[in-house]
C-alpha positions as CSV (number, residue, x, y, z in Angstrom):
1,X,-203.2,-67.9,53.9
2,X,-200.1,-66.1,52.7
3,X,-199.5,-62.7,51.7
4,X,-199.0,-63.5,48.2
5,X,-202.2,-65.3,47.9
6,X,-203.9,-62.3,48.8
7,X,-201.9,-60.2,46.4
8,X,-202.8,-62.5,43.4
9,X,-206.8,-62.4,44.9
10,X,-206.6,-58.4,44.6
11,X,-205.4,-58.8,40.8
12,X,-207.9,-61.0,40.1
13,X,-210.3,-58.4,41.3
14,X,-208.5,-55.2,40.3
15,X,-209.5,-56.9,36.8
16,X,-213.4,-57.2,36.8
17,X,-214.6,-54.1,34.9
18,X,-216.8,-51.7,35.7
19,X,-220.6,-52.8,35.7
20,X,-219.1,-56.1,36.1
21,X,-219.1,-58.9,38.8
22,X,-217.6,-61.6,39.3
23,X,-218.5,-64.7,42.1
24,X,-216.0,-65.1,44.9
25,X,-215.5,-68.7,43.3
26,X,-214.9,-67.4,39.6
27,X,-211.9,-65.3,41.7
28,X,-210.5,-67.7,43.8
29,X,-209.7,-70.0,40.3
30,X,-208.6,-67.2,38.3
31,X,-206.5,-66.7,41.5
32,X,-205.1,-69.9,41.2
33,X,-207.0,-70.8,44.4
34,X,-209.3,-73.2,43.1
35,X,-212.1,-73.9,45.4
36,X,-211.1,-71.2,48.2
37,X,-214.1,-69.1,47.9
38,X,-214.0,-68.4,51.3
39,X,-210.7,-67.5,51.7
40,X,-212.1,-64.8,48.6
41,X,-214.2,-63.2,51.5
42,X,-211.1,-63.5,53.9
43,X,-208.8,-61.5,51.3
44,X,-211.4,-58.8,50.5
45,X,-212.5,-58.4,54.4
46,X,-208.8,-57.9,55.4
47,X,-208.3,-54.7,52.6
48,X,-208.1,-51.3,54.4
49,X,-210.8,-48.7,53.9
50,X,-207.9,-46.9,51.7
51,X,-207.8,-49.8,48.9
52,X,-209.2,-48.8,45.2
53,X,-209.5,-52.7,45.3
54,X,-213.1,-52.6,43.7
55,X,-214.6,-55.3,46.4
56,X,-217.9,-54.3,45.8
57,X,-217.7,-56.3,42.3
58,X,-217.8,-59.4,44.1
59,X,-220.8,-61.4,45.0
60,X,-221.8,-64.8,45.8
61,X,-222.6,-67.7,43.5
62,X,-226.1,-67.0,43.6
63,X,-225.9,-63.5,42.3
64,X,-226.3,-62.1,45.6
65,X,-224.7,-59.4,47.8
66,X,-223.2,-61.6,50.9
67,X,-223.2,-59.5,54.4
68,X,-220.4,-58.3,56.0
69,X,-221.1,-58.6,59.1
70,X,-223.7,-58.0,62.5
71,X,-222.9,-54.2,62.4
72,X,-221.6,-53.3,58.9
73,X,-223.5,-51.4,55.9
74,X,-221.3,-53.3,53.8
75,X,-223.8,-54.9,52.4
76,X,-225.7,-51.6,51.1
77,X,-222.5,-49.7,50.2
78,X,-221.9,-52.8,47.9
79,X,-225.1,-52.7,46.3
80,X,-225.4,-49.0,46.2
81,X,-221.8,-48.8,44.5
82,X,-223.0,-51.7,42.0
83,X,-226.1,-50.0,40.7
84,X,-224.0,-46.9,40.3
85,X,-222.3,-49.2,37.7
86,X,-225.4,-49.9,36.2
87,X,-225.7,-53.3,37.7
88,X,-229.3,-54.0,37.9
89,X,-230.8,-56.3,40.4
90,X,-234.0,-58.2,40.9
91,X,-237.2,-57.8,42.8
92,X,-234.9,-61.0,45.1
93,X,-232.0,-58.5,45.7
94,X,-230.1,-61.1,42.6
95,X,-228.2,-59.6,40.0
96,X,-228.2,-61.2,36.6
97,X,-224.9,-63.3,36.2
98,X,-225.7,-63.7,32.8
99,X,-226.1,-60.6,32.0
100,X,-223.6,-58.8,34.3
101,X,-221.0,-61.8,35.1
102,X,-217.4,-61.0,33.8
103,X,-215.9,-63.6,31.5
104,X,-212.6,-63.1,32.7
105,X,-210.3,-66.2,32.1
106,X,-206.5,-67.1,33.2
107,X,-204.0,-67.6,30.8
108,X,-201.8,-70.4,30.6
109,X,-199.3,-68.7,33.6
110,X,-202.5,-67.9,35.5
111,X,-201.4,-64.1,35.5
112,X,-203.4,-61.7,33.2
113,X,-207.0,-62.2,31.8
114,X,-208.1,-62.2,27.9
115,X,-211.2,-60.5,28.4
């Protein structure tokens, strides 16, 4: 994937708000990637440790923290990080996409969100 595809992924993200989240599908099409949810995952696996990219607002379609791997804690840094934003989540480990899903939306260039 190129590099600028990744860039435009990150400023999708950079976007979601605090105590917000947003499904790796929801970014890819307000990346102008419609459909790539994987290469989402790809994107946000490939930021350095460094990046104030807020990853950690990113889930899965089913409201659900996706692992990062056989030997990460990825998964409960996310989740801890989330419910430090008072994102709540469910005796099934599920947060609420209606009640914590960002709204954001592309505008007609695709570039900045009308929240």
């Amino acid at each position: 994937m190129p590099e600028g595809d990744y860039e435009r992924i990150y400023a999708v993200v950079r976007r979601i708000p605090k105590g917000r989240v947003a499904t790796y599908g929801q970014v890819a099409e307000l990346a102008g990637l419609p459909g790539h949810a994987r290469q989402v995952g790809y994107a946000l696996a490939a930021m350095s440790e460094s990046s104030t990219v807020p990853w950690h607002r990113v889930i899965n379609a089913q409201g659900a923290v996706s692992a990062r791997g056989p030997h990460s804690g990825g998964a409960v840094t996310q989740r801890i990080r989330l419910e430090h934003e008072g994102v709540e989540f469910d005796a099934r480990g599920r947060v609420s996409l209606k009640e914590f899903g960002w709204k954001g939306r592309a505008n007609a260039r695709g570039a900045k969100a009308r929240e």
